[in-house]
Structure formats: structure tokens, C-alpha cells
Short mmCIF file of the C-alpha atoms (twelve columns), coordinates in Angstrom:
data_MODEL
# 
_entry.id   MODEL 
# 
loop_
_atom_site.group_PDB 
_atom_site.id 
_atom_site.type_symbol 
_atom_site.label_atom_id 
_atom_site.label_alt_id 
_atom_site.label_comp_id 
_atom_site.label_asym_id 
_atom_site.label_seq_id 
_atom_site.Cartn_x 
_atom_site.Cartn_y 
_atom_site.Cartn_z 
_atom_site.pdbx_PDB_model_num 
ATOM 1   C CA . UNK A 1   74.034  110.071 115.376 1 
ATOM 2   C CA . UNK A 2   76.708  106.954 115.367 1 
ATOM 3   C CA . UNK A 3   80.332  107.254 115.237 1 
ATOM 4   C CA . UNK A 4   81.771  106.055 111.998 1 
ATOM 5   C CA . UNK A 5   83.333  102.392 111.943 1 
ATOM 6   C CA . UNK A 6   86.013  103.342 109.707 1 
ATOM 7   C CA . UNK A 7   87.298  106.351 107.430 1 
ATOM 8   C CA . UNK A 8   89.988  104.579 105.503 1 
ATOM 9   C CA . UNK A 9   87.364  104.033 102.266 1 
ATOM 10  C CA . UNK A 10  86.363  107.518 101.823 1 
ATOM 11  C CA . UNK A 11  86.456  109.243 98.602  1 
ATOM 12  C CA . UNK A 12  86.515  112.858 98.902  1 
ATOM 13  C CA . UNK A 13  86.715  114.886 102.322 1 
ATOM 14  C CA . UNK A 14  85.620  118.794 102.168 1 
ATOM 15  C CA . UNK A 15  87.514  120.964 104.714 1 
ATOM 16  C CA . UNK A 16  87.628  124.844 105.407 1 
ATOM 17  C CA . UNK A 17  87.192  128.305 107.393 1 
ATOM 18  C CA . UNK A 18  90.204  126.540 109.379 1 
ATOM 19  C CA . UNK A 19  91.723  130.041 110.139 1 
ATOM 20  C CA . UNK A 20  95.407  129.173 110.998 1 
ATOM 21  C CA . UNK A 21  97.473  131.698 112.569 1 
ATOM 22  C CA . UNK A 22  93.819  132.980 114.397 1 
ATOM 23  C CA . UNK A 23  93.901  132.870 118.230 1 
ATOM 24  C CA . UNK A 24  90.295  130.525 117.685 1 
ATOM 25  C CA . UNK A 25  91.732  127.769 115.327 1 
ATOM 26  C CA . UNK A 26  91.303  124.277 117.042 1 
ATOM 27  C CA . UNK A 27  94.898  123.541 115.448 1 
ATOM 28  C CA . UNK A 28  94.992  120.323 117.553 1 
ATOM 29  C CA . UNK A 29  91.485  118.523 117.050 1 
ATOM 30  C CA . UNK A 30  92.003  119.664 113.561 1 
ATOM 31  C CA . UNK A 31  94.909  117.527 113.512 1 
ATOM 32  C CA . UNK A 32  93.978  114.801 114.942 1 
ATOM 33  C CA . UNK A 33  91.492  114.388 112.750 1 
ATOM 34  C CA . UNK A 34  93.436  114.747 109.832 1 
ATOM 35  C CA . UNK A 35  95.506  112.074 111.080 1 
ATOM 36  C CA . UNK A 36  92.257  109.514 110.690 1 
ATOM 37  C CA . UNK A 37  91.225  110.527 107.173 1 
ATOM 38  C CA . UNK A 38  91.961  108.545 104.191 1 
ATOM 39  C CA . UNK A 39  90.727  110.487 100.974 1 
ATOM 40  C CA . UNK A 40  91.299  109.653 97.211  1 
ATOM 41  C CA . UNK A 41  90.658  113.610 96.834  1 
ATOM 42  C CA . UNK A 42  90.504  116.424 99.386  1 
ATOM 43  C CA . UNK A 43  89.013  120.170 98.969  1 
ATOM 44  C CA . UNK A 44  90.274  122.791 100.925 1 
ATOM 45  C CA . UNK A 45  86.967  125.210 100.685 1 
ATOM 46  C CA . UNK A 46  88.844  128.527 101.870 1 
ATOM 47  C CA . UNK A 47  89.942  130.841 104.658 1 
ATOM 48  C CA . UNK A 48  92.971  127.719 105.423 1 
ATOM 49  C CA . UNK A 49  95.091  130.146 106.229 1 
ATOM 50  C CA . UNK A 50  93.915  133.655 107.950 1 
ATOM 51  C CA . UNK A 51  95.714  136.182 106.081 1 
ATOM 52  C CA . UNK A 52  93.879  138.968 107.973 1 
ATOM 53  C CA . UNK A 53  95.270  138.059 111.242 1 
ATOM 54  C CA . UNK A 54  98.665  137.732 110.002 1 
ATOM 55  C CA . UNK A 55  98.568  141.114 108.641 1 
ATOM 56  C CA . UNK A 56  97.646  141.884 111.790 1 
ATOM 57  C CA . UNK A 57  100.524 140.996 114.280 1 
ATOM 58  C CA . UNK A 58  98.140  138.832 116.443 1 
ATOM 59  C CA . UNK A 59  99.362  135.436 114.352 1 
ATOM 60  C CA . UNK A 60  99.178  132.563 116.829 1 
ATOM 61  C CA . UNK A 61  100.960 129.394 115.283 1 
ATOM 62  C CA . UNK A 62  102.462 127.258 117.696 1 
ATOM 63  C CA . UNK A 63  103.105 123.211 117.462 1 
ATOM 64  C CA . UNK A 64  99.179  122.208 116.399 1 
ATOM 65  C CA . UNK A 65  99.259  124.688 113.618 1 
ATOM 66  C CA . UNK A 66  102.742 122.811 112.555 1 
ATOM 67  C CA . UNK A 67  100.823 119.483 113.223 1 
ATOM 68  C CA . UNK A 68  98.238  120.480 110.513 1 
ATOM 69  C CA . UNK A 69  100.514 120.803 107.790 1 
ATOM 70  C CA . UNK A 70  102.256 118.155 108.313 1 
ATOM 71  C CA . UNK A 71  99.286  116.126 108.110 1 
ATOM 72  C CA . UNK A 72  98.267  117.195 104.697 1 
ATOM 73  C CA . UNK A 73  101.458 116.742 103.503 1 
ATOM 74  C CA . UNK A 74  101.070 112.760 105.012 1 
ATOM 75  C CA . UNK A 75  97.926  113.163 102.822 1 
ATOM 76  C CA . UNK A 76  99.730  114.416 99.715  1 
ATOM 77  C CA . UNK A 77  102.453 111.778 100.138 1 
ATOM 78  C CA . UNK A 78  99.670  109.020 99.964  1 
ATOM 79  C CA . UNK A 79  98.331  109.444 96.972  1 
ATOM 80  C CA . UNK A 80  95.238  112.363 98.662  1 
ATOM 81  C CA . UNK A 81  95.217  114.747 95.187  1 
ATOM 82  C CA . UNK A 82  94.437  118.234 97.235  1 
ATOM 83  C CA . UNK A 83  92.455  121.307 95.444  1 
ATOM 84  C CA . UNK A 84  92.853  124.458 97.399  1 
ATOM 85  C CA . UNK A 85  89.937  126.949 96.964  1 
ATOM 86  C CA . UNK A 86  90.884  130.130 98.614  1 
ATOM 87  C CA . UNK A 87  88.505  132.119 100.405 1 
ATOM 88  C CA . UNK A 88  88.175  135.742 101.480 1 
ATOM 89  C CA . UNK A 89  90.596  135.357 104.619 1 
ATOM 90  C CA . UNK A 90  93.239  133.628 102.407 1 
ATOM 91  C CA . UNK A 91  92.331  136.102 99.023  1 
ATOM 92  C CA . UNK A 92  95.488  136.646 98.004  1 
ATOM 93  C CA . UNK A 93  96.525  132.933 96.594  1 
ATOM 94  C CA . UNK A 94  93.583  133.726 94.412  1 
ATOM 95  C CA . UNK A 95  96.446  135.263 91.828  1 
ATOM 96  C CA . UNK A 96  97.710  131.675 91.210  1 
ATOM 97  C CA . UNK A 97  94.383  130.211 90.429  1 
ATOM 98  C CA . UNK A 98  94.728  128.162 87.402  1 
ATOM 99  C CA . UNK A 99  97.886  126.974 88.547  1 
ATOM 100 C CA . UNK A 100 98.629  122.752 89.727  1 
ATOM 101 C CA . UNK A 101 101.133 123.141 91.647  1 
ATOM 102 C CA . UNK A 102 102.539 120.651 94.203  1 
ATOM 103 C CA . UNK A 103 101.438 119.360 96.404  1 
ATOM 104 C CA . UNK A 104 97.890  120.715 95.463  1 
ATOM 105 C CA . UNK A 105 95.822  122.280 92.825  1 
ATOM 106 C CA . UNK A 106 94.923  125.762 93.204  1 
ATOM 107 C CA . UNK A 107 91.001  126.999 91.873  1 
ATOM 108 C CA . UNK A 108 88.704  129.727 91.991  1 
ATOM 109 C CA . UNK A 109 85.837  127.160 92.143  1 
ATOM 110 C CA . UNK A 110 85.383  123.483 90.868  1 
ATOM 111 C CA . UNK A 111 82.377  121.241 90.436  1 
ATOM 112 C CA . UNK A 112 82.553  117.779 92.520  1 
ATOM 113 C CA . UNK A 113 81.596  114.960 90.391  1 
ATOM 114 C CA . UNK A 114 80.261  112.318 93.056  1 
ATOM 115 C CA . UNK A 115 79.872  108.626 92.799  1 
ATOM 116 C CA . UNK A 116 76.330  108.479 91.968  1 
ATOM 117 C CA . UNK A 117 76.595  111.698 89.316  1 
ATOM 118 C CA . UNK A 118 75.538  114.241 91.423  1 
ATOM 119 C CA . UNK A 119 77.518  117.492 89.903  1 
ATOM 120 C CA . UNK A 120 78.026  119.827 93.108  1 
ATOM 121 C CA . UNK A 121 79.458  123.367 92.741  1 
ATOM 122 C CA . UNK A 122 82.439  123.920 95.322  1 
ATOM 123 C CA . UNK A 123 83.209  127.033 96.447  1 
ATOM 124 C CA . UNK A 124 84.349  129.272 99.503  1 
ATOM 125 C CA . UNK A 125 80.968  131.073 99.161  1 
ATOM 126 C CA . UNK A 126 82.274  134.749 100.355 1 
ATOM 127 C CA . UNK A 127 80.627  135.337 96.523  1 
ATOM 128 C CA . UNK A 128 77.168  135.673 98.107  1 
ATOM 129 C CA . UNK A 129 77.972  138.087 100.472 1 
ATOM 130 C CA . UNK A 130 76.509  141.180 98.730  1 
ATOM 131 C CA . UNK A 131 72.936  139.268 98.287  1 
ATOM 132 C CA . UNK A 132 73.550  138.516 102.754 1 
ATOM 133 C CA . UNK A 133 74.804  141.556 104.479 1 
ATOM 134 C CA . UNK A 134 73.371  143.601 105.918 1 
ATOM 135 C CA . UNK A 135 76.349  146.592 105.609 1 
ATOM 136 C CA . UNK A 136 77.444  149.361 107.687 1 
ATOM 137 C CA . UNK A 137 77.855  149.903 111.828 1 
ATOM 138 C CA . UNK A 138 75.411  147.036 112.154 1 
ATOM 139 C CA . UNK A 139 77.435  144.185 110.198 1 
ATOM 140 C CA . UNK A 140 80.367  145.745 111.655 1 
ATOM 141 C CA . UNK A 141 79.153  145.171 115.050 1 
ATOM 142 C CA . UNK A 142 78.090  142.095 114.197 1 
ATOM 143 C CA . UNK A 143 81.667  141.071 113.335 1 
ATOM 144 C CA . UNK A 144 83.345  142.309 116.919 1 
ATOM 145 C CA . UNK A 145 80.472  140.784 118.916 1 
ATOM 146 C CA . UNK A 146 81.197  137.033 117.224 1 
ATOM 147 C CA . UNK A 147 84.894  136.912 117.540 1 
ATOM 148 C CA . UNK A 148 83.982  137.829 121.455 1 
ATOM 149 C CA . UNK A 149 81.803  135.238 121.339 1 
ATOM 150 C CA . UNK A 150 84.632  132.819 119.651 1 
ATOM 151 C CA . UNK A 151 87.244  133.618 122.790 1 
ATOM 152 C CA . UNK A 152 84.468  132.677 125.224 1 
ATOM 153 C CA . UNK A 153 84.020  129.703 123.520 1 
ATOM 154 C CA . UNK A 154 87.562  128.683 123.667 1 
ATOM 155 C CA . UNK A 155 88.100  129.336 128.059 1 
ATOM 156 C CA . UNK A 156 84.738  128.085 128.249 1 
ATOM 157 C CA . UNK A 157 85.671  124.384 126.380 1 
ATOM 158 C CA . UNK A 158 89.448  124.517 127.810 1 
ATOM 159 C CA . UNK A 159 87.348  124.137 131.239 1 
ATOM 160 C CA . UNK A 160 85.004  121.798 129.927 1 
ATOM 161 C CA . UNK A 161 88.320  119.733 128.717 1 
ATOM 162 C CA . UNK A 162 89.825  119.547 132.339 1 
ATOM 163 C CA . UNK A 163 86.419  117.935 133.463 1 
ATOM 164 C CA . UNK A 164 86.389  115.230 130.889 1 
ATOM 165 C CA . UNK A 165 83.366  116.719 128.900 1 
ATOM 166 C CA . UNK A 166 83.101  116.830 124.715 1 
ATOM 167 C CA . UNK A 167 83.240  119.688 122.821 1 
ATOM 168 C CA . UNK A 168 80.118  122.337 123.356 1 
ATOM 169 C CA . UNK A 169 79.936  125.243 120.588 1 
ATOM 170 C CA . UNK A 170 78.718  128.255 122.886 1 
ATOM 171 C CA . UNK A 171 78.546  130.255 119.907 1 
ATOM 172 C CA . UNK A 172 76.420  128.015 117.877 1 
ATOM 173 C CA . UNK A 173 74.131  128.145 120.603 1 
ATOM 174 C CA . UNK A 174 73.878  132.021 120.492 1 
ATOM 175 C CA . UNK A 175 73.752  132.401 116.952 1 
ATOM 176 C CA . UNK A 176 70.766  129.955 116.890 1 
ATOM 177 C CA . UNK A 177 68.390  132.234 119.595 1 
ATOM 178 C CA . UNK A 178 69.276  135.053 117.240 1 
ATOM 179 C CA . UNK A 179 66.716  135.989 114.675 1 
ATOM 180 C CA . UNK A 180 69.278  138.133 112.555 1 
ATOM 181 C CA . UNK A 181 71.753  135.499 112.540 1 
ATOM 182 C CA . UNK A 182 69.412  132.719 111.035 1 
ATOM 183 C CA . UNK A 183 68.155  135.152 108.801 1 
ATOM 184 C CA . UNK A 184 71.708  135.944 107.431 1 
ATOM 185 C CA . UNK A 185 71.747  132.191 107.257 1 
ATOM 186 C CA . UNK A 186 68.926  131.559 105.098 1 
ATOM 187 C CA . UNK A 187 69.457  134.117 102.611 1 
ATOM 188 C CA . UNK A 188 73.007  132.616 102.302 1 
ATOM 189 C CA . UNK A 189 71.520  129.330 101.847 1 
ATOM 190 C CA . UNK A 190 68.983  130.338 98.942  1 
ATOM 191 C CA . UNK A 191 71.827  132.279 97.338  1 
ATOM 192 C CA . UNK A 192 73.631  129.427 97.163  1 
ATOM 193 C CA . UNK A 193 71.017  127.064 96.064  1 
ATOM 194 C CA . UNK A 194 70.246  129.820 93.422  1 
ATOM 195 C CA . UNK A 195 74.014  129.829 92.004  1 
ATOM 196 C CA . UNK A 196 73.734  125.852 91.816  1 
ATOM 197 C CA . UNK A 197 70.562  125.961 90.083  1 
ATOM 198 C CA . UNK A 198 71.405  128.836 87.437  1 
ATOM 199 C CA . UNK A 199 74.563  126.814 86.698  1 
ATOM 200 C CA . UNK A 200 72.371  123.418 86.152  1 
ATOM 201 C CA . UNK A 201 74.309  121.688 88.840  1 
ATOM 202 C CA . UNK A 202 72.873  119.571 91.646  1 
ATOM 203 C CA . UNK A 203 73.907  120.775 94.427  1 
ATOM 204 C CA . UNK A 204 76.651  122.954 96.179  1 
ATOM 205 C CA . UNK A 205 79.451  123.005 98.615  1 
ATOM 206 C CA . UNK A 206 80.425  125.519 100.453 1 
ATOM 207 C CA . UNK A 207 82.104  127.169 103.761 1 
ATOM 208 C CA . UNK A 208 82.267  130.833 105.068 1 
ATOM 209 C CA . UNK A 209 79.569  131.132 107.692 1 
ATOM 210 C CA . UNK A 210 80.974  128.724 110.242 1 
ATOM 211 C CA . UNK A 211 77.385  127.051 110.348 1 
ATOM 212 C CA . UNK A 212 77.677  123.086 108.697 1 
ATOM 213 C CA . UNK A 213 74.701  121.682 107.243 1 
ATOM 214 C CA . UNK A 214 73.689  118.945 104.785 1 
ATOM 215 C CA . UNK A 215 70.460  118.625 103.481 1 
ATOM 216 C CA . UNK A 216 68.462  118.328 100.702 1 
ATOM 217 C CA . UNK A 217 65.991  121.026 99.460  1 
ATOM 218 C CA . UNK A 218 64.082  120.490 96.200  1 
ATOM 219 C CA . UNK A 219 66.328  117.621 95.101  1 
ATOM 220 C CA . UNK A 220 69.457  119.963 95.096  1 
ATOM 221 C CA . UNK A 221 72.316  118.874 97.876  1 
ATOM 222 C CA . UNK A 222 72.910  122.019 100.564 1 
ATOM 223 C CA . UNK A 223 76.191  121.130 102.368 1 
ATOM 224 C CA . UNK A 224 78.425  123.451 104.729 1 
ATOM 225 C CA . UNK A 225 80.982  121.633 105.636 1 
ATOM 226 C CA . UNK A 226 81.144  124.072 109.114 1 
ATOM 227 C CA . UNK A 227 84.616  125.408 110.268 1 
ATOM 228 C CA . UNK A 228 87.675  124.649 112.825 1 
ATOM 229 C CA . UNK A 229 87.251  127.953 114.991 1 
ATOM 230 C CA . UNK A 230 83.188  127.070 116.218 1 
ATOM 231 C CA . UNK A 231 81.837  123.579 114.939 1 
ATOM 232 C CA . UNK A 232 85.057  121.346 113.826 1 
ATOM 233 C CA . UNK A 233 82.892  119.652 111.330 1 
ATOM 234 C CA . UNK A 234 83.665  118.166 107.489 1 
ATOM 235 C CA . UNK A 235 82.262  116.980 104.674 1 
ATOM 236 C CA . UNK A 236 82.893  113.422 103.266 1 
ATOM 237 C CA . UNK A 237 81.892  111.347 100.920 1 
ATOM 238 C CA . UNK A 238 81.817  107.552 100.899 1 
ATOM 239 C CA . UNK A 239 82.491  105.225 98.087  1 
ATOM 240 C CA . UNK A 240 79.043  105.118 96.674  1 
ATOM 241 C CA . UNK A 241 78.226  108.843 96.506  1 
ATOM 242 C CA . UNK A 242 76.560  109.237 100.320 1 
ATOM 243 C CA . UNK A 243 77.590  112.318 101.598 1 
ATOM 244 C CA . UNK A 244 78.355  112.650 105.302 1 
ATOM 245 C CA . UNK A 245 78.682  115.352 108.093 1 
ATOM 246 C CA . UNK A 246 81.407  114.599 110.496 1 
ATOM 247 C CA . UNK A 247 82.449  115.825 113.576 1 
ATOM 248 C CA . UNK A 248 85.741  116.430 114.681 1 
ATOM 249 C CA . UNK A 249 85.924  112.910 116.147 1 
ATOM 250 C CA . UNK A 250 84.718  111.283 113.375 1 
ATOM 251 C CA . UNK A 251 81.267  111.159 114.556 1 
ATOM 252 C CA . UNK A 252 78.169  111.363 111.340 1 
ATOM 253 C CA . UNK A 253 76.582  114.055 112.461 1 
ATOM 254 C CA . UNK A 254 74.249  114.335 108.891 1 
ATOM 255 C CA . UNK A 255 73.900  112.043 106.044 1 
ATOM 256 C CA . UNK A 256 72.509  112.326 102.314 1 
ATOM 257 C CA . UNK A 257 71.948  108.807 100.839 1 
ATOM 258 C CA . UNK A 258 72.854  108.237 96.980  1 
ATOM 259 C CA . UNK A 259 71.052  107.844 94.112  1 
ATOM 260 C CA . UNK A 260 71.533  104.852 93.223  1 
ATOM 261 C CA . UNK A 261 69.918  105.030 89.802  1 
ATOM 262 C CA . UNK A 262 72.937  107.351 88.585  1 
ATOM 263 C CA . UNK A 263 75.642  105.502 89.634  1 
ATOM 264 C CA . UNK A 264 76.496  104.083 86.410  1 
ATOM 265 C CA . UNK A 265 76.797  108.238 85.444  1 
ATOM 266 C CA . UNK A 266 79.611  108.635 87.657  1 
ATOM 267 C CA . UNK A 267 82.983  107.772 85.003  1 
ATOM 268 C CA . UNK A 268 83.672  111.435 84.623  1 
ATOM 269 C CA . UNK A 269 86.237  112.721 86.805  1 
ATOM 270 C CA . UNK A 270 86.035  113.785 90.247  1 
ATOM 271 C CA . UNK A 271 86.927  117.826 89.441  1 
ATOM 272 C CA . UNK A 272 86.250  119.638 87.066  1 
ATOM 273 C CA . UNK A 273 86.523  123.414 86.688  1 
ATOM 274 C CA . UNK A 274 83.353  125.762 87.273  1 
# 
């Protein structure tokens, strides 16, 4: 891992599961991180805004929350074209998909056209969920136990902030000793893949199960770009075509080099609809 030397020359970022308004966004890191990016294009891959806990009367949105939006307007304002893809959190703006409106570009899905040609499907990914649940009192419980997990996660790094010490995801480290939870995570992953490869793409991008990733498998690009609630991660990618994990401090936490023999492929534009 290295930190990155500069992000002013990025393309495209890939952002999502940010969950404003939930009592586990990271509203602050979030924004400060958004106030290093430089993008000619950023996706925002779903759940931006958490509709359910609105609905809910448990909204938290204080001044980092405020912070965030004001940073993608910044974006906006300097030239960042912005393509919202709602997810299942924020379901509702699905109605205006279709729609450009200012300052950003509203879409069920989209396909990326990198640098180097690679065509990558975009989406939230909430689509797979009927080919990954498992259904009934056991998903349910499943879904109580993690957002437990999430408010331990939070006291437990607000300590580990006092004592000078990074960021620690104690609910990436449970998920990972559970053999249901990478289960759910693989079958998510080959779903994905699947999509991609029925739709002759090379590769997908996606969100929804607050685990990043980038890799390749079988030549077609797998990348998560993670979530602001558990691993503050994104997706970016650089001028040729590489494709980068980040961390919220800017750190390259994965990479996928380019093919370089496609680069001449890469004129079309950047998004395109699915």
C-alpha cells in the first residue's frame, strides 16, 4: 500500500452506500476527502442519501453532513459532471431516472467507458439481492446484529481517535471470521460478474454490501467501491484507465493496471446508458 502523490489528474471517482442522515455516516472523513478529489466525472453508486432512516425519525444531519454537499457542489462548480445512481436506501429518486438535471444526471444504471476501453457496468447492485439472501428471521437478524455492530464501531474508533490511532473497521473484521457473511459475499460477487458477462461488458461497478474490492477474475474487472458507514473507501480511475482503491485518506489500497493495447479504443464517451 502507498499513499497517493496527488489526486488532482484523476478521471472518474466512484462513490456510494454513504448513508446521510444515518447515525453511522462518517459525514466528516467523507468530506474531507471530497475536498482532495479532482474528477472530470463522478458516480454516485447509491444509498447517498438514507431515505429509510429519515422515514424513520432517527435522521442525524448535523454540520459534516452539510460539509458533504457542499463539497459536491465545489465539484459541480468545477467542471466534475456528476451521475447519481440511486440505490435501495435512496429508491425513491428512481422516478426521475432519465432525467439531467442540475447539478447531476440521474440513472438507473450506466456503463463506464474507461481510458483503455474497458466497458464496466455501474450500478447500486441491490438488483442481485434475490440470487444473495438468504430471507426470513435469519436475514432479518442478520440486519439488527450489523447495524449493532456499526454503533460499536463508531465509540470504538471515536476512542481510537483521542489516542492518535487510524481508522480500524471492527465490523469488517467480524464479517470476515463469519462463514455466512463471505458466503453472502461471494454469491454477490458471481452475480455480478454474471450480469457483466450476459451484457458483454468487461467488468462491473458496484456498491451495496459495504465490502470494497477490486480485482480481476477471468479478465472481467470486480470493483466495490466499499461505503462511508464501515470501510470509507472509493473507486478512481487515473488518466490512463488504472483503476484504484482508495481509502478515506487517499491511501491505494488496490490497483488494476490498464490495458494498454486498447487505449487507442477509448474515444467513446465516458457514460453511456445500460
Amino acid at each position: 500500500m502507498h499513499r497517493a502523490t496527488s489526486v488532482h489528474a484523476l478521471r472518474t471517482a466512484f462513490i456510494s452506500d454513504i448513508h446521510l442522515g444515518s447515525g453511522h455516516c462518517h459525514a466528516a472523513e467523507l468530506a474531507r476527502f471530497l475536498a482532495g478529489l479532482r474528477c472530470e466525472r463522478l458516480y454516485l453508486v447509491g444509498d447517498i442519501v438514507d431515505l429509510w432512516w429519515l422515514a424513520s425519525h432517527r435522521a442525524r444531519w448535523g454540520a459534516a453532513h452539510n460539509q458533504v454537499v457542499e463539497q459536491l457542489h465545489r465539484l459541480w462548480r468545477s467542471g466534475t459532471a456528476i451521475v447519481y445512481l440511486p440505490g435501495n436506501h435512496d429508491r425513491p429518486a428512481r422516478r426521475l431516472c432519465g432525467l439531467a438535471l442540475p447539478p447531476m444526471e440521474i440513472r438507473r444504471r450506466a456503463v463506464h467507458v474507461t481510458a483503455d476501453g474497458r466497458r464496466l457496468l455501474v450500478v447500486h447492485g441491490d438488483e442481485y439481492d434475490a440470487q444473495t439472501q438468504f430471507g426470513g428471521l435469519q436475514e432479518r437478524f442478520g440486519d439488527w446484529l450489523y447495524y449493532r455492530i456499526l454503533t460499536g464501531n463508531m465509540l470504538l474508533n471515536r476512542l481510537r481517535r483521542r489516542f492518535g490511532c487510524r481508522y480500524w473497521s471492527l465490523a469488517e473484521f467480524l464479517k470476515r471470521r463469519s462463514a455466512a457473511a463471505e458466503a453472502y459475499i461471494a454469491r454477490y460477487v458471481d452475480a455480478g460478474l454474471a450480469d457483466a458477462r450476459r451484457r458483454r461488458l468487461d467488468g462491473i461497478v458496484c456498491g451495496h454490501v459495504h465490502r470494497a474490492a477490486l480485482a480481476l477474475r477471468d479478465d472481467l474487472v470486480y470493483a466495490n467501491d466499499g461505503d462511508w458507514v464501515e470501510s470509507l473507501t472509493a473507486l478512481v480511475e487515473d488518466a490512463d484507465g488504472s483503476l484504484r482503491l482508495l481509502s478515506h485518506t487517499h491511501e491505494t489500497l488496490a490497483r488494476v493496471s490498464p490495458r494498454r493495447a486498447r487505449v487507442a479504443a477509448a474515444a467513446p464517451a465516458m457514460g453511456q446508458a445500460a
